[in-house]
mmCIF file of the N, C-alpha and C atoms, coordinates in Angstrom:
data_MODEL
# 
_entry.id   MODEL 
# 
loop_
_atom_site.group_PDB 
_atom_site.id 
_atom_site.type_symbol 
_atom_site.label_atom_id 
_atom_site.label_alt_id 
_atom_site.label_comp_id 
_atom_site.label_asym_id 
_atom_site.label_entity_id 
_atom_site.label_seq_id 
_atom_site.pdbx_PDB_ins_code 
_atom_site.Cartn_x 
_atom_site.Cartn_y 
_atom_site.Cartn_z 
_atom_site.occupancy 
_atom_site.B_iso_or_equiv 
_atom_site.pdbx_formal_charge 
_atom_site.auth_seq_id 
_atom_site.auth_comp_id 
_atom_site.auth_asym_id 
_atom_site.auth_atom_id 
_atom_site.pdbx_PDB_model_num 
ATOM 1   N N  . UNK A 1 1  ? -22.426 53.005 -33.729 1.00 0.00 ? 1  UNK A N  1 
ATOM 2   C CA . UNK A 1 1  ? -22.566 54.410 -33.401 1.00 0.00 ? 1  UNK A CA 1 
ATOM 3   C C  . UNK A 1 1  ? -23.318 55.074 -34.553 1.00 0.00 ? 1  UNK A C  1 
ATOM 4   N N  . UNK A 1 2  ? -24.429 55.572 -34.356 1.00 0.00 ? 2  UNK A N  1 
ATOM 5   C CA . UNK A 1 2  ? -25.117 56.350 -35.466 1.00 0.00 ? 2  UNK A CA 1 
ATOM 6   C C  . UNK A 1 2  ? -24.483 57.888 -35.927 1.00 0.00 ? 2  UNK A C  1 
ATOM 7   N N  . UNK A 1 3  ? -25.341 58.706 -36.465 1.00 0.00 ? 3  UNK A N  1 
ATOM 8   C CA . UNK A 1 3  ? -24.676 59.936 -36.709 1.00 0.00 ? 3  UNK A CA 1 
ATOM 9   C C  . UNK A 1 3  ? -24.518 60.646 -35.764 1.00 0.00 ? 3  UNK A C  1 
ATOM 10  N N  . UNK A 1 4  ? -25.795 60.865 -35.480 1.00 0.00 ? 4  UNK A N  1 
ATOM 11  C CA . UNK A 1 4  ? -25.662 61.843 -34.065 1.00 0.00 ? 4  UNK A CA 1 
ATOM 12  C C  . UNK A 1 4  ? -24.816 61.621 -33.084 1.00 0.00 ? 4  UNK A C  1 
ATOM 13  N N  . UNK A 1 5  ? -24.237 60.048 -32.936 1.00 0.00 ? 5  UNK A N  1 
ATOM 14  C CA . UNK A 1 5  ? -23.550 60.113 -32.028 1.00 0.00 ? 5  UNK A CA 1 
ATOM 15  C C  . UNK A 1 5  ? -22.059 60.386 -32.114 1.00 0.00 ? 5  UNK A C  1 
ATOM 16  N N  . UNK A 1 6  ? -21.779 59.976 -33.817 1.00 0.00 ? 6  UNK A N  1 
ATOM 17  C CA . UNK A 1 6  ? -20.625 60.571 -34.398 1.00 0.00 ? 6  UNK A CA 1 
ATOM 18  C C  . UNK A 1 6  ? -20.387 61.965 -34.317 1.00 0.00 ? 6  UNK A C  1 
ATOM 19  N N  . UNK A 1 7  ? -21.320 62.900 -34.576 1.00 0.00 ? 7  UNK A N  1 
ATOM 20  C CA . UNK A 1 7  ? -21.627 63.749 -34.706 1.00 0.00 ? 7  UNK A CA 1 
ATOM 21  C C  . UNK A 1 7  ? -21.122 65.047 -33.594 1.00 0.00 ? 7  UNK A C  1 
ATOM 22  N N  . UNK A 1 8  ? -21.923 64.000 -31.907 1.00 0.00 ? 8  UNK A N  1 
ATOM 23  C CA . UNK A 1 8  ? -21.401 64.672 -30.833 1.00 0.00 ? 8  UNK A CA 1 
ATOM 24  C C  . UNK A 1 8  ? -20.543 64.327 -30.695 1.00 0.00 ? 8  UNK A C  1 
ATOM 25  N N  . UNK A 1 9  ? -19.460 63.247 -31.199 1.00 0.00 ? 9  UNK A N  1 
ATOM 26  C CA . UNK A 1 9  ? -18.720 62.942 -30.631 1.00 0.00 ? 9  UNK A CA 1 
ATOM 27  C C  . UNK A 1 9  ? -17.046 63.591 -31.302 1.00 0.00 ? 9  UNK A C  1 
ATOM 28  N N  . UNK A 1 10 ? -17.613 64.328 -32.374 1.00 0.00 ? 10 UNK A N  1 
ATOM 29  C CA . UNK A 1 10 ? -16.664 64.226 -33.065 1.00 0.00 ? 10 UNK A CA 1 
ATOM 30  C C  . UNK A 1 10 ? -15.385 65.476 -32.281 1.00 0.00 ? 10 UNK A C  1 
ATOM 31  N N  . UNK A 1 11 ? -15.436 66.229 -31.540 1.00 0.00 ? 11 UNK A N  1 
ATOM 32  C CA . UNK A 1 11 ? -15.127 67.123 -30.742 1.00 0.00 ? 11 UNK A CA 1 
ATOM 33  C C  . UNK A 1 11 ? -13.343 65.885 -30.196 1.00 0.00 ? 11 UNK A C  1 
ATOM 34  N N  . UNK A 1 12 ? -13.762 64.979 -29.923 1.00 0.00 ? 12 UNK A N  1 
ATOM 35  C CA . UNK A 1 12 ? -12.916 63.846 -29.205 1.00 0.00 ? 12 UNK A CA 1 
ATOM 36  C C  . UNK A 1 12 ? -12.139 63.186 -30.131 1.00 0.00 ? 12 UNK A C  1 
ATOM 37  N N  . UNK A 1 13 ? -12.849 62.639 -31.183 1.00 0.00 ? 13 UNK A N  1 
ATOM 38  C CA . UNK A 1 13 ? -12.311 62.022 -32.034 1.00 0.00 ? 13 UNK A CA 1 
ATOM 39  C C  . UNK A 1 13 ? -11.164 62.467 -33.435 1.00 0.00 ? 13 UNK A C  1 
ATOM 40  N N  . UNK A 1 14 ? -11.755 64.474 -33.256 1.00 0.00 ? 14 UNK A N  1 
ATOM 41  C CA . UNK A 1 14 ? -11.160 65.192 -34.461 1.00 0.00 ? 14 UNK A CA 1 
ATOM 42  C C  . UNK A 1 14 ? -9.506  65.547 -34.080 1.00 0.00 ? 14 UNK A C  1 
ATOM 43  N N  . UNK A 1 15 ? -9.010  64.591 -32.655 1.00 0.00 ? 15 UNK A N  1 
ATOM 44  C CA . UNK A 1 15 ? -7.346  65.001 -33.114 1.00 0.00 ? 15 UNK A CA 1 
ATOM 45  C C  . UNK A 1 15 ? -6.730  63.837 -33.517 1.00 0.00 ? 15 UNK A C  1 
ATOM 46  N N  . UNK A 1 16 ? -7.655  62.135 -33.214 1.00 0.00 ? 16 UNK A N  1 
ATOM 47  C CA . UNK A 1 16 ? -7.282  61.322 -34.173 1.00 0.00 ? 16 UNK A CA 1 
ATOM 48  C C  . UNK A 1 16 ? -7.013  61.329 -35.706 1.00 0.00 ? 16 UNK A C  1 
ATOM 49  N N  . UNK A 1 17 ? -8.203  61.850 -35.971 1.00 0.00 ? 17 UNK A N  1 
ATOM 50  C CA . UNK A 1 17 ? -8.381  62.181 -37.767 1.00 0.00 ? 17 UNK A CA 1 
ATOM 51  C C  . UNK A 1 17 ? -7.049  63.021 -37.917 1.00 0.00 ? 17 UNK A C  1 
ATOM 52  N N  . UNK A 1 18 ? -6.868  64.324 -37.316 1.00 0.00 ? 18 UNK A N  1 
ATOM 53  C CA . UNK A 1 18 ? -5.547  65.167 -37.372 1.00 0.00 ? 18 UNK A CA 1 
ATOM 54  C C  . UNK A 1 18 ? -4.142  64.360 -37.410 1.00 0.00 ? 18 UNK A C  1 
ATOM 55  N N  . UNK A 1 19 ? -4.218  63.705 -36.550 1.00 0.00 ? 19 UNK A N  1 
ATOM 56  C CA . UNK A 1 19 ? -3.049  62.965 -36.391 1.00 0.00 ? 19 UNK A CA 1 
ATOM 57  C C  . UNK A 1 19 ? -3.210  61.757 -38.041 1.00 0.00 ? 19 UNK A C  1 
ATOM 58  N N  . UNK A 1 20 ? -4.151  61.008 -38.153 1.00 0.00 ? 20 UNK A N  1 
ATOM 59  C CA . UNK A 1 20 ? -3.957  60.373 -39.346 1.00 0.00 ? 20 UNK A CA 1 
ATOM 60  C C  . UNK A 1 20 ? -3.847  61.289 -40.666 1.00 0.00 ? 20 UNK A C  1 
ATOM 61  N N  . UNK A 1 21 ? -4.604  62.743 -40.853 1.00 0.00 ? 21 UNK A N  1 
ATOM 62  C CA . UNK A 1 21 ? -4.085  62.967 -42.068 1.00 0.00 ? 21 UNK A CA 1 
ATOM 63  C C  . UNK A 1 21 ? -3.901  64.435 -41.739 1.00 0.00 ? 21 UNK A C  1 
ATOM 64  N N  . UNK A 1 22 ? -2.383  64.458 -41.177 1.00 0.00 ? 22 UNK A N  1 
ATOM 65  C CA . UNK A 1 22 ? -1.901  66.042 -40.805 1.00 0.00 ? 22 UNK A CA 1 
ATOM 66  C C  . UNK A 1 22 ? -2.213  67.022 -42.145 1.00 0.00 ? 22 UNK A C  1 
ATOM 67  N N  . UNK A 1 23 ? -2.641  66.810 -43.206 1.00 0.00 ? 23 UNK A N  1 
ATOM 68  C CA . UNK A 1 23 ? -2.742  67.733 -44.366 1.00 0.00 ? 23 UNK A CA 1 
ATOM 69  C C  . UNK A 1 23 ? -3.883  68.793 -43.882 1.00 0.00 ? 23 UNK A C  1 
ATOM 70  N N  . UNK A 1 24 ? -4.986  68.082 -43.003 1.00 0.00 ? 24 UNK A N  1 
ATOM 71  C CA . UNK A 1 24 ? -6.229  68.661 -42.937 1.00 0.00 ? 24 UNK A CA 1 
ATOM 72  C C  . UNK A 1 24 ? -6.072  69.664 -42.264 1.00 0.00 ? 24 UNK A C  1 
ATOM 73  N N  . UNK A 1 25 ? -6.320  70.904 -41.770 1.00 0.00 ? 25 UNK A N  1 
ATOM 74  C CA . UNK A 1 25 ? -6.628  71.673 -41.188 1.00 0.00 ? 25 UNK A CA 1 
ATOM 75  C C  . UNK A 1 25 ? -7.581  71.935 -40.567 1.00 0.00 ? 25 UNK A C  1 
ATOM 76  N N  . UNK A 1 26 ? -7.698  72.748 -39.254 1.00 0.00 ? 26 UNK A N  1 
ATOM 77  C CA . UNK A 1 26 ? -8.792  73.247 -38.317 1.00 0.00 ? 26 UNK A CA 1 
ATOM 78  C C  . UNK A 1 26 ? -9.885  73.498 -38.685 1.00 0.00 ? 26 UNK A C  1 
ATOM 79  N N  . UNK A 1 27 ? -9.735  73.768 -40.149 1.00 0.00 ? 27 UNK A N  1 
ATOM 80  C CA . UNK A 1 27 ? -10.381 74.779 -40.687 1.00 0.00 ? 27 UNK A CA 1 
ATOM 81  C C  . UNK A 1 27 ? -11.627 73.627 -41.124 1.00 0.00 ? 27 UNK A C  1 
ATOM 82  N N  . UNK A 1 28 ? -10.808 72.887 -42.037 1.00 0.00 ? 28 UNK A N  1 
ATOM 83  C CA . UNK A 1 28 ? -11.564 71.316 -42.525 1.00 0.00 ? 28 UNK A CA 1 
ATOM 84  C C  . UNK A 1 28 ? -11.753 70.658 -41.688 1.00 0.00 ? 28 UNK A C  1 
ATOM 85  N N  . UNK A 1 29 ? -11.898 70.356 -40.219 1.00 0.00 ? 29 UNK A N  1 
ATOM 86  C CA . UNK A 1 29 ? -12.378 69.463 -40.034 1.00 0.00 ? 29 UNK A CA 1 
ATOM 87  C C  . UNK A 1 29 ? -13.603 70.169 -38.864 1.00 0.00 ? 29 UNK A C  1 
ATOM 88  N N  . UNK A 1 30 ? -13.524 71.646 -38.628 1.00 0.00 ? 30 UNK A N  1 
ATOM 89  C CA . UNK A 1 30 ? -14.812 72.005 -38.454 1.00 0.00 ? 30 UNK A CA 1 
ATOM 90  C C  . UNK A 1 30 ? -15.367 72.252 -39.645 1.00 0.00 ? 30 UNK A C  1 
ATOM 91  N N  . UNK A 1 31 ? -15.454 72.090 -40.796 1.00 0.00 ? 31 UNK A N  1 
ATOM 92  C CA . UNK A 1 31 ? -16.652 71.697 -41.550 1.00 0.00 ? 31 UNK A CA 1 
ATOM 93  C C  . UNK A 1 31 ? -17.054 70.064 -42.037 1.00 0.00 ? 31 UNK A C  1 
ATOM 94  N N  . UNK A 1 32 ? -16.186 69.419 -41.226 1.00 0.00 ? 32 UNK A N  1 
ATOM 95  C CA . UNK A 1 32 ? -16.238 67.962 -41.345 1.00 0.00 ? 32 UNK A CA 1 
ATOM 96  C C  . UNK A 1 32 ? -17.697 67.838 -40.937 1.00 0.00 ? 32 UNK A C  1 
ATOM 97  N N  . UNK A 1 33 ? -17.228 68.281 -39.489 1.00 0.00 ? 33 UNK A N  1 
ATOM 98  C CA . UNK A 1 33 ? -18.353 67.500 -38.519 1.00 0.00 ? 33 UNK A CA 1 
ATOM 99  C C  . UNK A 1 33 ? -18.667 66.057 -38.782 1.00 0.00 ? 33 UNK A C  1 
ATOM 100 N N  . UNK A 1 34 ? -17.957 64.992 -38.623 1.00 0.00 ? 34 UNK A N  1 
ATOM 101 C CA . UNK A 1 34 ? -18.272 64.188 -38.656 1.00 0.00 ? 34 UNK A CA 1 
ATOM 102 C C  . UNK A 1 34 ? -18.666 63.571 -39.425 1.00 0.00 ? 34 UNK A C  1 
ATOM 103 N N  . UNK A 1 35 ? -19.213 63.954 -40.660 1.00 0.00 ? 35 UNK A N  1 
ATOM 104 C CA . UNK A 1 35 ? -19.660 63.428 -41.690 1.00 0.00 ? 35 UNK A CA 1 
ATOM 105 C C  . UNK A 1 35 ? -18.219 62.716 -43.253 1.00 0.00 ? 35 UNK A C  1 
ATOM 106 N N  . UNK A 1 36 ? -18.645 61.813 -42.909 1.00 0.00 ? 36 UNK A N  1 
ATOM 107 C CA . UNK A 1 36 ? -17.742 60.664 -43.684 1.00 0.00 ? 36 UNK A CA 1 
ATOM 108 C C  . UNK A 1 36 ? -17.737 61.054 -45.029 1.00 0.00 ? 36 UNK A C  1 
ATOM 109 N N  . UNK A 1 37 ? -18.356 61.784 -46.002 1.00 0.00 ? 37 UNK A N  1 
ATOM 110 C CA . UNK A 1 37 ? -18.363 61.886 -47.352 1.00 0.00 ? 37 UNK A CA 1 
ATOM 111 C C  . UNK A 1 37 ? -17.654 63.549 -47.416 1.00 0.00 ? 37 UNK A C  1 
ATOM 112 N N  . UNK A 1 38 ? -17.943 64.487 -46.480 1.00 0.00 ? 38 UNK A N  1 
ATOM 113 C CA . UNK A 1 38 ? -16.852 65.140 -46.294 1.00 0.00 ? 38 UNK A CA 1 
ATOM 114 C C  . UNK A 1 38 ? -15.122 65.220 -46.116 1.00 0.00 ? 38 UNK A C  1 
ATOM 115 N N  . UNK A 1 39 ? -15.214 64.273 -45.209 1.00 0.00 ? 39 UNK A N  1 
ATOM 116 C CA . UNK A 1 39 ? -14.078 63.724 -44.966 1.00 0.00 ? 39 UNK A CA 1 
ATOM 117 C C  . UNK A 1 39 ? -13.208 62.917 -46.044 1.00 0.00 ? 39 UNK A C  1 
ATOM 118 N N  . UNK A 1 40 ? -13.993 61.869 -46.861 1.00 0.00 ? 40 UNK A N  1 
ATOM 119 C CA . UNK A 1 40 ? -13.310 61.741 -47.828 1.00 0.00 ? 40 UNK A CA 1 
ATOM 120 C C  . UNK A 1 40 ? -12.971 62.911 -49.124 1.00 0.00 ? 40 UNK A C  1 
ATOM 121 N N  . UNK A 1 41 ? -13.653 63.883 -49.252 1.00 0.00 ? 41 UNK A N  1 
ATOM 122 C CA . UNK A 1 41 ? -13.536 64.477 -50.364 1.00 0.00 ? 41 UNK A CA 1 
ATOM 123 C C  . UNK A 1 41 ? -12.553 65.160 -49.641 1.00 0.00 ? 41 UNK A C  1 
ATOM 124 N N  . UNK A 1 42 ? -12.000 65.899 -48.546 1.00 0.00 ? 42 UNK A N  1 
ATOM 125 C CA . UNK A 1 42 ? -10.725 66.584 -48.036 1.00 0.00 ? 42 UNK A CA 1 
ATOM 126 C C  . UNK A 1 42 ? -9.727  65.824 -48.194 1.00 0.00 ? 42 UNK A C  1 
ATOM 127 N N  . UNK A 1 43 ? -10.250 64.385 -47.751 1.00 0.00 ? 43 UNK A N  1 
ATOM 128 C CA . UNK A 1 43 ? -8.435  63.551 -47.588 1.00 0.00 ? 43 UNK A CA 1 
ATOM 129 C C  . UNK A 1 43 ? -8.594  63.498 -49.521 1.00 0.00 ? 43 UNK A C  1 
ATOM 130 N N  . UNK A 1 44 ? -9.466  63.302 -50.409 1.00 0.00 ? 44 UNK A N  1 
ATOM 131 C CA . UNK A 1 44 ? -8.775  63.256 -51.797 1.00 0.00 ? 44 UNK A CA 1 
ATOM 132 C C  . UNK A 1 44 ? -8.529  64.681 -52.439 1.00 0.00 ? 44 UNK A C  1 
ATOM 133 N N  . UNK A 1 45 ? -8.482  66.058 -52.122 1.00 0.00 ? 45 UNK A N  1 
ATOM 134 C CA . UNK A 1 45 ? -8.436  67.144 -52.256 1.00 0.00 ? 45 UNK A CA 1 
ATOM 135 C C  . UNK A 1 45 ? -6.694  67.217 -51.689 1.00 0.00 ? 45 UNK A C  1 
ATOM 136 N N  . UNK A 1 46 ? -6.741  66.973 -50.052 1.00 0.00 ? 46 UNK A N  1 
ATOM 137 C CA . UNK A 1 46 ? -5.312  67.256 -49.450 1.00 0.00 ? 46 UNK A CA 1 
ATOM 138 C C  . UNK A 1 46 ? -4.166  66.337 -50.011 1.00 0.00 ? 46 UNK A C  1 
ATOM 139 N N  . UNK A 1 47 ? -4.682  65.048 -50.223 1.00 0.00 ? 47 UNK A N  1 
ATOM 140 C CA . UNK A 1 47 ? -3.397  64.292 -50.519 1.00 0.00 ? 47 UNK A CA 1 
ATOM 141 C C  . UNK A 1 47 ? -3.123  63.880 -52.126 1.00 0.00 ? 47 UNK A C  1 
ATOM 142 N N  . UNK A 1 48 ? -4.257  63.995 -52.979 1.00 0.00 ? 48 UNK A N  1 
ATOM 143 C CA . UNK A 1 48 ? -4.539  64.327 -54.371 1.00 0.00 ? 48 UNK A CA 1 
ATOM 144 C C  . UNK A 1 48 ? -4.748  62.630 -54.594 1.00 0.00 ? 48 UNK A C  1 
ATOM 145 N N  . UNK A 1 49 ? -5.556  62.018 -54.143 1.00 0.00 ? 49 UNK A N  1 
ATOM 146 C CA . UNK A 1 49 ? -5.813  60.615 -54.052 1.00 0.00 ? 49 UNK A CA 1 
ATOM 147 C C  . UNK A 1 49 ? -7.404  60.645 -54.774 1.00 0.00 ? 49 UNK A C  1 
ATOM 148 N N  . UNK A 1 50 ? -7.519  58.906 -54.787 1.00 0.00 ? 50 UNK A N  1 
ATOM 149 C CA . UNK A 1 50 ? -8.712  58.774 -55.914 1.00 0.00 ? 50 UNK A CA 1 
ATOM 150 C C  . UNK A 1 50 ? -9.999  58.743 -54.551 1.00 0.00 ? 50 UNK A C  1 
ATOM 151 N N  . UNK A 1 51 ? -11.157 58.487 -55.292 1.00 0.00 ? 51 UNK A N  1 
ATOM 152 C CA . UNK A 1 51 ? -11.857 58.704 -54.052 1.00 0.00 ? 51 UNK A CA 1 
ATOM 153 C C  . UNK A 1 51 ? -11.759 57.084 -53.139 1.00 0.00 ? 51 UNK A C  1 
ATOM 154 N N  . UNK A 1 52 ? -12.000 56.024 -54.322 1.00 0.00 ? 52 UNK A N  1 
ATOM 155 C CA . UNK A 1 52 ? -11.375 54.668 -54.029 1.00 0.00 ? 52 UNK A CA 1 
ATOM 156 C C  . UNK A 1 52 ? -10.467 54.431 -52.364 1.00 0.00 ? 52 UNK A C  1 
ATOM 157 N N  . UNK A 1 53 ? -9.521  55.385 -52.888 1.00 0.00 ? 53 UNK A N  1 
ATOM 158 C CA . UNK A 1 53 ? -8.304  55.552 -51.927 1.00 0.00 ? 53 UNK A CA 1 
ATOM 159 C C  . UNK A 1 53 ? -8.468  55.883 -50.907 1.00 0.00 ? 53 UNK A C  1 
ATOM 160 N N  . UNK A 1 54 ? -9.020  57.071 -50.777 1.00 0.00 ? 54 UNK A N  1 
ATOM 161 C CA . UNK A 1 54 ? -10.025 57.951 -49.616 1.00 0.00 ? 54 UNK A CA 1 
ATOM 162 C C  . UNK A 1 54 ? -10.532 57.050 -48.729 1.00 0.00 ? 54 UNK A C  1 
ATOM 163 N N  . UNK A 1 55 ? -11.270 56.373 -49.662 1.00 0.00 ? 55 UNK A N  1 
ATOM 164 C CA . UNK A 1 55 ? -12.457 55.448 -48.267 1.00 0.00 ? 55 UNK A CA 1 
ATOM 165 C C  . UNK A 1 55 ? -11.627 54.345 -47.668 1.00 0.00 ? 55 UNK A C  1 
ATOM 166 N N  . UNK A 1 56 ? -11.107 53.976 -48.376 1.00 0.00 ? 56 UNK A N  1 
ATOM 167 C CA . UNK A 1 56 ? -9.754  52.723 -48.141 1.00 0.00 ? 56 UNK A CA 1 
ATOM 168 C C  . UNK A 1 56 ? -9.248  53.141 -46.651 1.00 0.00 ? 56 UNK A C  1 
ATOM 169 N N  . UNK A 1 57 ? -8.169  54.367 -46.912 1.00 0.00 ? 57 UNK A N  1 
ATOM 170 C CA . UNK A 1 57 ? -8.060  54.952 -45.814 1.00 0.00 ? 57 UNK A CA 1 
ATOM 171 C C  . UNK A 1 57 ? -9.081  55.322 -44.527 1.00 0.00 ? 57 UNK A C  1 
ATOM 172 N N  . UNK A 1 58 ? -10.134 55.805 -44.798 1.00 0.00 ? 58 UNK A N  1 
ATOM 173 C CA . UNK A 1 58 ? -11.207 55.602 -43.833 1.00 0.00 ? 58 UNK A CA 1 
ATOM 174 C C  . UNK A 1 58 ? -11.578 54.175 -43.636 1.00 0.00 ? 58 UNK A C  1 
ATOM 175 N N  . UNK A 1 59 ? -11.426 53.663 -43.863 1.00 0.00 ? 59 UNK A N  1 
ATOM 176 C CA . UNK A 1 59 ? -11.903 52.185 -43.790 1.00 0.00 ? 59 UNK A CA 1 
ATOM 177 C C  . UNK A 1 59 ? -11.114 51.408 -42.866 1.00 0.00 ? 59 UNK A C  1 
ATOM 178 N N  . UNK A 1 60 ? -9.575  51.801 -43.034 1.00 0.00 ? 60 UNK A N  1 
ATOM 179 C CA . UNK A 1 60 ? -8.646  51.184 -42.467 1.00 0.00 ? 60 UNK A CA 1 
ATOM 180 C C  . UNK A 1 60 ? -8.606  52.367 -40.863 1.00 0.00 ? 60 UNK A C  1 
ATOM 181 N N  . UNK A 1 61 ? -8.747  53.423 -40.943 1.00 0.00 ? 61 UNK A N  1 
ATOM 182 C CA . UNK A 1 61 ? -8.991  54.347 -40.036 1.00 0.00 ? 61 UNK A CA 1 
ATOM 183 C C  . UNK A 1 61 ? -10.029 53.920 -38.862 1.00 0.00 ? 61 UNK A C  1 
ATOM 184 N N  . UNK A 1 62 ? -11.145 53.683 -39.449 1.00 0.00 ? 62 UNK A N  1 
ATOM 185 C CA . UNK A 1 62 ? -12.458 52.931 -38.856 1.00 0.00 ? 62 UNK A CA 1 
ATOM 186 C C  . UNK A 1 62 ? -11.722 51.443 -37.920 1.00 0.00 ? 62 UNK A C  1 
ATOM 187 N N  . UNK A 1 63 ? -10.842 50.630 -38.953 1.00 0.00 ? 63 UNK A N  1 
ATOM 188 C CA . UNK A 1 63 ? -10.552 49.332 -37.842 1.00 0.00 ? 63 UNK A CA 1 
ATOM 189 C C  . UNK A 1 63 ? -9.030  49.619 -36.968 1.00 0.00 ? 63 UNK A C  1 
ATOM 190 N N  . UNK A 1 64 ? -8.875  50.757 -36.971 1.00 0.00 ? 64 UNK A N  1 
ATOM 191 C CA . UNK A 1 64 ? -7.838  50.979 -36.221 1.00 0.00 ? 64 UNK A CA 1 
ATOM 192 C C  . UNK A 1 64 ? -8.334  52.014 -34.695 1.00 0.00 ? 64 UNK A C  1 
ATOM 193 N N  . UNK A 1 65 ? -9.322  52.049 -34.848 1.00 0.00 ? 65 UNK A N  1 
ATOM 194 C CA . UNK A 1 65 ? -9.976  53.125 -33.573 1.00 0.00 ? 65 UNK A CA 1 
ATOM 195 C C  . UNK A 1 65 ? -11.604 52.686 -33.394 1.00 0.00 ? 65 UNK A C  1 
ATOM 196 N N  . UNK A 1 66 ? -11.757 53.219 -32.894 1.00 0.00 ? 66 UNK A N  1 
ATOM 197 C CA . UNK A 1 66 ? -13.698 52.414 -32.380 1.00 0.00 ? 66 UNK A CA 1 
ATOM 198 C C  . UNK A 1 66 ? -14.874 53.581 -32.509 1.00 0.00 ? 66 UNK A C  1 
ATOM 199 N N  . UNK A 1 67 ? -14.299 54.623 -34.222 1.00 0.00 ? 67 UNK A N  1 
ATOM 200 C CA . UNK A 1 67 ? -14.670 55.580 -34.392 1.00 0.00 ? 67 UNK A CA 1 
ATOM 201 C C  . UNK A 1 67 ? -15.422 54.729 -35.475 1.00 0.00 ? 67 UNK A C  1 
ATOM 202 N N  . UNK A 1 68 ? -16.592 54.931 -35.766 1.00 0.00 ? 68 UNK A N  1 
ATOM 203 C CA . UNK A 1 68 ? -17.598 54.272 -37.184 1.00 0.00 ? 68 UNK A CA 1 
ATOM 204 C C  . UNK A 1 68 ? -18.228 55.526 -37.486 1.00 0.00 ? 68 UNK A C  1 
ATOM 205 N N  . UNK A 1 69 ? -18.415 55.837 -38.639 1.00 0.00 ? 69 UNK A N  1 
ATOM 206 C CA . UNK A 1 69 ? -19.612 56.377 -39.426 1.00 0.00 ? 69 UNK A CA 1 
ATOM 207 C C  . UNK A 1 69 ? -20.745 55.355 -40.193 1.00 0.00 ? 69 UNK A C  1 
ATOM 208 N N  . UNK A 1 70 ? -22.045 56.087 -40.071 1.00 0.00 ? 70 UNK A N  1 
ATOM 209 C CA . UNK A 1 70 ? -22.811 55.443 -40.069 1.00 0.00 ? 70 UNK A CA 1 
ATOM 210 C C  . UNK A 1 70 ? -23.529 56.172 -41.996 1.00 0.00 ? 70 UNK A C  1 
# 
C-alpha cells in the first residue's frame, strides 16, 4: 500500500490506531493523517517512550493488521 493509499485510507484504519494507543486523541490523529513519522512522535510524546520503542510498536501494529506505511 503506498501513501496515498494509506493516506485515503486512513479514515478506516484511524479507530484501529485508537484502539492500540487510547492515549491519542481525535485531535492527533487528524493531524496524523497517516503519516508514520507522525505517528511515532505522538505514541513517544503520549506514552513517554524512546523513539526505538515507537516504531517497535508500529512495527508490531503493521503485522497485526494489513495496515503498512510506506
Amino acid at each position: 500500500m503506498n501513501r496515498d493509499q494509506v493516506q485515503g485510507n486512513w479514515k478506516q484504519f484511524k479507530g484501529k490506531v485508537r484502539e492500540q494507543w487510547g492515549r491519542l486523541t481525535d485531535d492527533h490523529l487528524d493531524q496524523i493523517e497517516g503519516r508514520r513519522e507522525q505517528l511515532s512522535g505522538r505514541i513517544q510524546e503520549a506514552y513517554g517512550i524512546s523513539k526505538e520503542e515507537a516504531e517497535q510498536q508500529i512495527n508490531d501494529f503493521e503485522r497485526s493488521t494489513d495496515y503498512k506505511w510506506q
